[in-house]
C-alpha positions as CSV (number, residue, x, y, z in Angstrom):
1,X,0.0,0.0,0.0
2,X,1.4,3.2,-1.2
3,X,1.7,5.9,2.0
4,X,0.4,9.1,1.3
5,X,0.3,12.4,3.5
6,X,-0.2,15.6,2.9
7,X,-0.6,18.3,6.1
8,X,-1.0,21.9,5.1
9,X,-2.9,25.1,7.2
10,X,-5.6,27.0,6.4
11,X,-7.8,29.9,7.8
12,X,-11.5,28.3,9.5
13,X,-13.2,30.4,7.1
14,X,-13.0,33.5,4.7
15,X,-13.0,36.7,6.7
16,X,-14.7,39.8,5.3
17,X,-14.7,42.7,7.1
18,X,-18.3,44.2,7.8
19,X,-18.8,48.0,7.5
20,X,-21.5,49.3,10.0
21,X,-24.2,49.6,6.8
22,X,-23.9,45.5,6.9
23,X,-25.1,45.6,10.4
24,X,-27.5,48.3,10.3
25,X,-29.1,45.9,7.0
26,X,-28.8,43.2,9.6
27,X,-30.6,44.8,12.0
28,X,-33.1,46.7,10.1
29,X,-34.2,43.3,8.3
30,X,-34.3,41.5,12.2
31,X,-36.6,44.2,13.3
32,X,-39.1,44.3,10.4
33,X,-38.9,40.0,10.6
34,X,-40.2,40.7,14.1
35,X,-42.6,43.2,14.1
36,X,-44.2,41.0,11.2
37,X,-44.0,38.1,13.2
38,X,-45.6,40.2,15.9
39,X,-48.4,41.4,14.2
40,X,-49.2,37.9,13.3
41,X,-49.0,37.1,17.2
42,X,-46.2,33.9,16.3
43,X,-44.2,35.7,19.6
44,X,-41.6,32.3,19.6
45,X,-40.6,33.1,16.3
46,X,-40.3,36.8,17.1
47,X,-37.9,35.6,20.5
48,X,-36.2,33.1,17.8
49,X,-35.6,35.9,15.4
50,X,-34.2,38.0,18.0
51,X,-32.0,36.0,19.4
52,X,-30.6,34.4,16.2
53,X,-29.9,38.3,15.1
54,X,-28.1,38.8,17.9
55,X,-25.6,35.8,18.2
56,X,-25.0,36.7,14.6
57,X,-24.4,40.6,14.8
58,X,-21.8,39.0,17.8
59,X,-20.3,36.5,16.1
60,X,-19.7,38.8,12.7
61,X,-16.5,40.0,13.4
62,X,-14.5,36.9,15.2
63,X,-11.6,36.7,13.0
64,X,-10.8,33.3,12.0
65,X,-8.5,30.5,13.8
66,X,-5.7,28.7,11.7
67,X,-6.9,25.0,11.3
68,X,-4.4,22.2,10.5
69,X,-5.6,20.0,7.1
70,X,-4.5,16.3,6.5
71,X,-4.9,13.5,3.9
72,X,-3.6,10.3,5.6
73,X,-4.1,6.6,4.5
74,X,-7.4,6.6,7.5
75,X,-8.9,9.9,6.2
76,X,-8.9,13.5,5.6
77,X,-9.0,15.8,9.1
78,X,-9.6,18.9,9.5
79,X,-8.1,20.2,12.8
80,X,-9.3,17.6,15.5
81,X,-12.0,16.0,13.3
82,X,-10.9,12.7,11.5
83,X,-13.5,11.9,8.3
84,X,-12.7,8.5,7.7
85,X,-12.6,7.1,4.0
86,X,-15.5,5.3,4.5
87,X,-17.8,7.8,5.7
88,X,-17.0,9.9,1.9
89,X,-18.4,9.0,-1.1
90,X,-16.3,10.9,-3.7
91,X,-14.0,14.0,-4.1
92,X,-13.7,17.1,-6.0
93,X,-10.9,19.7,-6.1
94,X,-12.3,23.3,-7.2
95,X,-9.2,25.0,-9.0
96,X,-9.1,29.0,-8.6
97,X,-8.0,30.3,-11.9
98,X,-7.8,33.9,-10.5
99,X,-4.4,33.6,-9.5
100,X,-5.2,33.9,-5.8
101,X,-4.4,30.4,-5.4
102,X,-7.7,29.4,-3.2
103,X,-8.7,26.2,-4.3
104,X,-11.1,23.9,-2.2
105,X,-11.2,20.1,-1.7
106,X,-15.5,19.4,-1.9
107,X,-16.2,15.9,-0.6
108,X,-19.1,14.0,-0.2
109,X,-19.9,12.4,2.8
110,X,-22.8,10.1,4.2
111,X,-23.2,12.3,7.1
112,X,-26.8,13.5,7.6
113,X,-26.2,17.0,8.6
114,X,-23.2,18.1,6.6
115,X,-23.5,15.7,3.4
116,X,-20.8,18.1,1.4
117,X,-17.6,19.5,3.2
118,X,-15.7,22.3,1.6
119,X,-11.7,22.4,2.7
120,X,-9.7,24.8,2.3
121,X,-6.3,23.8,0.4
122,X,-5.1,27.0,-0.5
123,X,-1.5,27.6,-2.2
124,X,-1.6,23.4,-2.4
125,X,-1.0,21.8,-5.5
126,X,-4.0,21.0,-7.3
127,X,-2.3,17.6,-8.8
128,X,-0.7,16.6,-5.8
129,X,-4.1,16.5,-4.1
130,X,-5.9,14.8,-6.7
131,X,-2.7,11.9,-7.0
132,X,-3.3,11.0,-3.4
133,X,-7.0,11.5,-2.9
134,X,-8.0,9.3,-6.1
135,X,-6.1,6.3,-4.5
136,X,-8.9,6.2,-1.7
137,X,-11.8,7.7,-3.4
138,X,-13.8,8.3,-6.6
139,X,-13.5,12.1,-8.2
140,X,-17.2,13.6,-9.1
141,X,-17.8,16.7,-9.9
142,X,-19.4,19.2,-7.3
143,X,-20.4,22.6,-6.8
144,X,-21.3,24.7,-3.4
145,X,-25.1,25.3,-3.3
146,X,-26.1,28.5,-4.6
147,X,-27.5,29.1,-0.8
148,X,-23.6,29.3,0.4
149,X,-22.4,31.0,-2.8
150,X,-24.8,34.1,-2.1
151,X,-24.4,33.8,2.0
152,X,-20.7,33.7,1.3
153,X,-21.2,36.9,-1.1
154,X,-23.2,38.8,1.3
155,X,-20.6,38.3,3.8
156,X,-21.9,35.7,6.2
C-alpha cells in the first residue's frame, strides 16, 4: 500500500470585514422579521428571530483560527475531526483560476447534517491533491449550493 500524507494550514473560514451599513441591514431586516412576526402574534418566532440576530451581529466580526488540514491513508482531518474514507463517497478539487491560489477540496460524505464538506487547500498543488486523494476515493464533480455562494457573497 502506497503511504500518502499531505498536512498543510488553512484559515477556519474567509474573513470579510463588515462595514456598520452590513449591520444596520442586519438589524433593520431583524426588526421588520419581528414586528411582522408580531403582528401575526407567532411571539416564539419573534424571540427566535431575536435571538438568532443577535448571536449573529456577535459573532460577525470573530476573525478566523488557523486549522491544521490532513490526507492520511485513515482519512482527511480537518483540525481535531478525522473523516474516515469510509464515511465519503467521492471528491472534487475546485481550481481558482484567479491567481489567488484558493482552491477547495468538496467531498461527499454520508453524514446526515453536513453531506458536502468544503476544505480549504489554499497555495496546495491541485495535482498533488488529486494523485493522493483518487487512490482512496472516486472524483465527481461538485459545486457549493447557490445558498452558500450568495451567503458567502453577502458576507456571512
Amino acid at each position: 500500500m502506497e503511504k500518502m500524507h499531505l498536512t498543510w494550514h488553512a484559515l477556519e473560514f474567509e474573513h470579510k470585514e463588515k462595514t456598520p451599513d452590513w449591520f444596520w441591514a442586519v438589524g433593520l431586516i431583524a426588526v421588520c422579521i419581528i414586528a411582522t412576526t408580531i403582528f401575526f402574534q407567532n411571539y416564539f418566532f419573534a424571540v427566535f428571530i431575536f435571538l438568532s440576530t443577535t448571536i449573529l451581529l456577535y459573532k460577525a466580526n470573530h476573525l478566523p483560527k488557523i486549522i491544521t488540514c490532513k490526507i492520511t491513508n485513515r482519512g482527511i482531518s480537518i483540525g481535531d475531526y478525522l473523516f474516515p474514507y469510509s464515511t465519503i463517497d467521492a471528491f472534487w478539487i475546485n481550481v481558482d483560476h484567479s491567481g489567488l491560489e484558493k482552491h477547495q477540496i468538496l467531498i461527499r460524505s454520508q453524514k446526515t447534517f453536513s453531506p458536502l464538506i468544503t476544505i480549504p487547500a489554499d497555495n496546495q498543488d491541485p495535482e498533488e491533491l488529486h494523485k493522493i486523494l483518487s487512490l482512496k476515493l472516486e472524483e465527481e464533480k461538485m459545486e457549493e449550493s447557490p445558498f452558500v455562494k450568495i451567503m458567502t457573497h453577502l458576507g456571512f
